[in-house]
N, C-alpha and C positions, 0 to 999 in steps of 0.2 A: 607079485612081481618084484624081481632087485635087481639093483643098479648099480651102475660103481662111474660117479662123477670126478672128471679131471681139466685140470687146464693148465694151460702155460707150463708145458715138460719141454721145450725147445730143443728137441733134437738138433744134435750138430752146433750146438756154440761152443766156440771155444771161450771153455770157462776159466778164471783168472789166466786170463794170455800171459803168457811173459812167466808165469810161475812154473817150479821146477812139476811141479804137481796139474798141470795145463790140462794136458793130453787124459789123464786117470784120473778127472774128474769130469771129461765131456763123457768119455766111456761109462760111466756112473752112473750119470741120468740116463744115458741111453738101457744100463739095466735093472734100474729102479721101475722104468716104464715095461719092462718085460713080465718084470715080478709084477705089476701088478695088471698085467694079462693073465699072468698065471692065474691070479687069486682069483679073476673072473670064471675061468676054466674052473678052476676047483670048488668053489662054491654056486657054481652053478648061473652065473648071475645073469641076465635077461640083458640086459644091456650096459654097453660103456658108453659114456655122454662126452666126451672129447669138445669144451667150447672155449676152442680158440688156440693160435700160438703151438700146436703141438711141435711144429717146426720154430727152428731161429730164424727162418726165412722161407722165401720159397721152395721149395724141394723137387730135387733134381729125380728123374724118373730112373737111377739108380735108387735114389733113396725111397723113394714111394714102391718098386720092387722089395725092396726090403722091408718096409711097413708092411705090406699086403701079405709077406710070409710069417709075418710075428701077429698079425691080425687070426691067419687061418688057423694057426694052433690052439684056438680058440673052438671047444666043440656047439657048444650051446650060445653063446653071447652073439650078439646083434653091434655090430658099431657106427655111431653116430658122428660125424665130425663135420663143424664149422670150421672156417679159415677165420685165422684174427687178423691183429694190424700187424707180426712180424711173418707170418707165414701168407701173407692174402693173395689171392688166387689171382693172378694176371690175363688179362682175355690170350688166346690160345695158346695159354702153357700148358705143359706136361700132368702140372695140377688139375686144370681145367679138365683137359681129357683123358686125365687116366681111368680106364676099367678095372678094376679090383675085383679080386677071383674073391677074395675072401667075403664074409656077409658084413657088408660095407655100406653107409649112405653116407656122400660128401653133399653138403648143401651149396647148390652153385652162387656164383656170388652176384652182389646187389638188388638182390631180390628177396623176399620173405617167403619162405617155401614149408608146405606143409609133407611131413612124410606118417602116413599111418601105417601102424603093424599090426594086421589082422589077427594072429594069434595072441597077442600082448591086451589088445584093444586100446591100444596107445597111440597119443600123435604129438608127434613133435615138431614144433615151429623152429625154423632155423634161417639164420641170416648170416650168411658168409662176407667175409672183406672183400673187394674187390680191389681196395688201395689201403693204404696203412692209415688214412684220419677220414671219421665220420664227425662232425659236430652235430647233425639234427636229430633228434631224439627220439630216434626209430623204434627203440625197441617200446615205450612206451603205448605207440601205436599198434603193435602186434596184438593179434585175437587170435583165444584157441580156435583149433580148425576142426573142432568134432564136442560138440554138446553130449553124445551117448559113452564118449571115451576119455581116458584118463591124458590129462594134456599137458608137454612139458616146453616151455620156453628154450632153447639153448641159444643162447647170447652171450658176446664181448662186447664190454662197456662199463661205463660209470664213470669215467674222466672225459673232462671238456673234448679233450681230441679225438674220444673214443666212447660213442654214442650215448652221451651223456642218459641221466636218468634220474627220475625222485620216485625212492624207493615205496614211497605210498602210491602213486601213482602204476608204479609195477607193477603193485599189489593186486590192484584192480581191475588189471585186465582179464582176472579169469583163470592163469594159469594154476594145477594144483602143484607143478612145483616146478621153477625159474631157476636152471642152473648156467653161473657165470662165472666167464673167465677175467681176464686182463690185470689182474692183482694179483702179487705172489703170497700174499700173507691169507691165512685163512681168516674166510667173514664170514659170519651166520646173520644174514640181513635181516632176516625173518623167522622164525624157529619153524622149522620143518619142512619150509615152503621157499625161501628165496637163498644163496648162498653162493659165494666165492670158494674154491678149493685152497687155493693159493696151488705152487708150482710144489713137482713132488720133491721135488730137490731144490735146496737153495742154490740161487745163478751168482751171486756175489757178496761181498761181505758186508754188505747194506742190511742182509735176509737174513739174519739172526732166528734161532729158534727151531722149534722143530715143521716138519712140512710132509705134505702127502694128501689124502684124495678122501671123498666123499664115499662113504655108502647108503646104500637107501631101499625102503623095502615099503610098498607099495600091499598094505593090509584092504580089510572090506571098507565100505562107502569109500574108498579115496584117500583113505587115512596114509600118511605119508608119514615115518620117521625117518629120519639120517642123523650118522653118527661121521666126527671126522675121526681116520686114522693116518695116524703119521706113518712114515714108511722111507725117511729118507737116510741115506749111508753115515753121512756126516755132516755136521754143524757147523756154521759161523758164529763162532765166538768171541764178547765183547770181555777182559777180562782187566782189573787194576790190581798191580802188585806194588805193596806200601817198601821202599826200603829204607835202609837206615843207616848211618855213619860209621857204622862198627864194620861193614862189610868189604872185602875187597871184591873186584870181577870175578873168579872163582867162588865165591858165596850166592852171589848174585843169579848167577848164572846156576847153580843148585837149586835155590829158591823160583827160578822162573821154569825148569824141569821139573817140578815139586808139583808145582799148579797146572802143568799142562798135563803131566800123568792124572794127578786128580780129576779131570774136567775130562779125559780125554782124547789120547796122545792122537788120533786119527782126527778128530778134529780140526778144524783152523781158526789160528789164532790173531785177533787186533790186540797187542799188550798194549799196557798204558805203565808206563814205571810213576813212579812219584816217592817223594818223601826226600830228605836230606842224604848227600850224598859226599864222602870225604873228597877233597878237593883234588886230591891225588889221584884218585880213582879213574881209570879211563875204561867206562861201560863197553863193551864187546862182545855182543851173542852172535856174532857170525858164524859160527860153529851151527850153532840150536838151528839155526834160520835153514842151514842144508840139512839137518837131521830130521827138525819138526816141521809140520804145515803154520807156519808162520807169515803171515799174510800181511802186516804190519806191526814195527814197535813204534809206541809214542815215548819219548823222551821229557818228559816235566819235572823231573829230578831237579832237585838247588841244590847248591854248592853247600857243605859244610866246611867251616873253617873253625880253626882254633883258635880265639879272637887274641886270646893272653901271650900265644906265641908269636902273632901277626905283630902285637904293639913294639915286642920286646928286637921286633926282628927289625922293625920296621920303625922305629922311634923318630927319626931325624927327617922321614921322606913325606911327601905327599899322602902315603898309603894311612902311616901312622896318624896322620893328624884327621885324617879321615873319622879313619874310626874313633881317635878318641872323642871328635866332634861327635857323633851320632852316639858315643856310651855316656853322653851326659847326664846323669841324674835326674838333675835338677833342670831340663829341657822342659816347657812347655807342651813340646809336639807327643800324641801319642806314642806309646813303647813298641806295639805292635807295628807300628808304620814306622818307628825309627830299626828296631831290627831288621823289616822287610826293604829296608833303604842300606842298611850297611850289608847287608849281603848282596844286594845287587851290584852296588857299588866297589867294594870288596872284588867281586867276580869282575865286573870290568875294567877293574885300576889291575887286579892281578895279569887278565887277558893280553894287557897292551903291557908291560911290564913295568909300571908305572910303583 
């Protein structure tokens, strides 16, 4: 038997709201999650394990018509889906009673429900949200529901708000393999047996790294391997670019297109600038910010000044005596902490025009 485990793909969030890139990154996930219906259809796969979150909310019965048509293009696969704490199922919503033409099992919510597939000789426990926070450590208490078959956990949880659980205690209930949602990073809690997909797409710049879905293939006595594979469009990227006093905004601005071509111009970017920066200099990537998926810059650059031309410009004012104070030699005070005192200083006597 194989499988292909997912969680938390949040149809319909608007992902980085307010960005020029808003709209072509909700569309994204929505066809990250198609492709990997596809890959079910094409390798044949027996089941898709959906636990949790596959909505950013509850889903409106346009969009559950919609699911149900990306479900049936599916020849062979069987699909499984719990409701988590952002899609959970409301007593008589659309969710609740929707019928699905396609080969569909939604597990209803607040209750632990077994569902066996007789051709598979599978059974799968499932506990749907009925509200967005569980505290009591439900899933703990779950038993496989068939001693003669192969039995699979599908649970959201592991955070205090969200059915908490000690992964030894998991372990023990019997299941041959526990797949969970409600984390976007991929976890292998147990090797073969217990595991988080993480989301197939990253939802925001917190989600760094690469992301995508479980596969799993069910050999003799119950033997269970899975492998994670990534699958997602594009990256959230942490990146720091060192600069330096030689440079004007046009150099800058080269150097910060330099690194984003290398890492990946479709990706998006948190920059971080740093290192010395001539005082003159007024930084300016507004340009890059409409061209690139730039998502944040960080600004940690210091001021570099010319000290020799500061003294000679500056001799008779408060500025000069400044600094000549902190170039003392023969100071007591560390050098390191007197240079990091005349550039500050420097920079705030310059600011007020002192």
């Amino acid at each position: 038997m194989k499988f292909i485990h997912i969680s938390d793909v949040h149809l319909g969030i608007k992902a980085d709201k307010g960005r020029f890139w808003s709209e072509e990154r909700s569309a994204e996930i929505e066809e990250t999650f198609k492709k990997v219906v596809h890959v079910c259809d094409e390798l044949q796969v027996d089941l898709l394990l959906i636990a949790g979150d596959l909505f950013d909310y509850p889903p409106t019965e346009k969009e559950l018509r919609k699911l149900d048509v990306i479900l049936r293009s599916m020849y062979k696969t069987k699909t499984v889906i719990i409701a988590g704490a952002s899609d959970y199922i409301e007593e008589g919503s659309v969710w609740e009673n929707f019928n699905f033409v396609s080969d569909t099992i939604l597990f209803p919510r607040d209750k632990a429900v077994n569902a066996y597939i007789e051709e598979l000789n599978v059974c799968i426990t499932g506990y749907s949200y009925g509200k967005p926070e569980y505290k009591d450590r439900i899933l703990e208490r779950l038993k496989p529901g068939r001693e003669d078959a192969y039995n699979i956990l599908l649970g959201y949880g592991g955070s205090p708000e969200h059915m908490p659980f000690s992964k030894e205690k998991l372990a023990k209930t019997g299941f041959d393999y526990i797949a969970l949602g409600s984390i976007h990073k991929v976890k292998h809690v147990l090797k073969n047996k217990m595991a988080f997909p993480g989301s197939l797409e990253p939802l925001d710049y917190t989600e760094t790294g690469k992301h995508g879905y479980i596969f799993g293939e069910v050999g003799d006595e119950k033997r269970t391997s899975i492998t994670w594979v990534p699958c997602n469009k594009r990256s959230y990227i942490n990146t720091a670019i060192t600069l330096d006093s030689s440079m004007d905004n046009s150099d800058i601005n080269d150097l910060v297109v330099k690194r984003i071509l290398e890492l990946g111009e479709k990706n998006i970017f948190r920059i971080l600038l740093k290192g010395k920066v001539n005082s003159n200099v007024n930084i300016n990537l507004g340009d890059l910010k409409n061209r690139y998926y730039i998502n944040q810059i960080i600004d940690k650059t210091e001021s570099y000044f010319d000290i020799d031309e500061l003294v000679m410009d500056n001799e008779n004012n408060l500025l000069g005596k400044f600094i000549k104070e902190l170039s003392d030699t023969d100071s007591t005070e560390d050098k390191v902490i007197r240079d990091k005192a005349m550039y500050y200083g420097i920079d705030a006597l310059t600011l007020v025009g002192e």
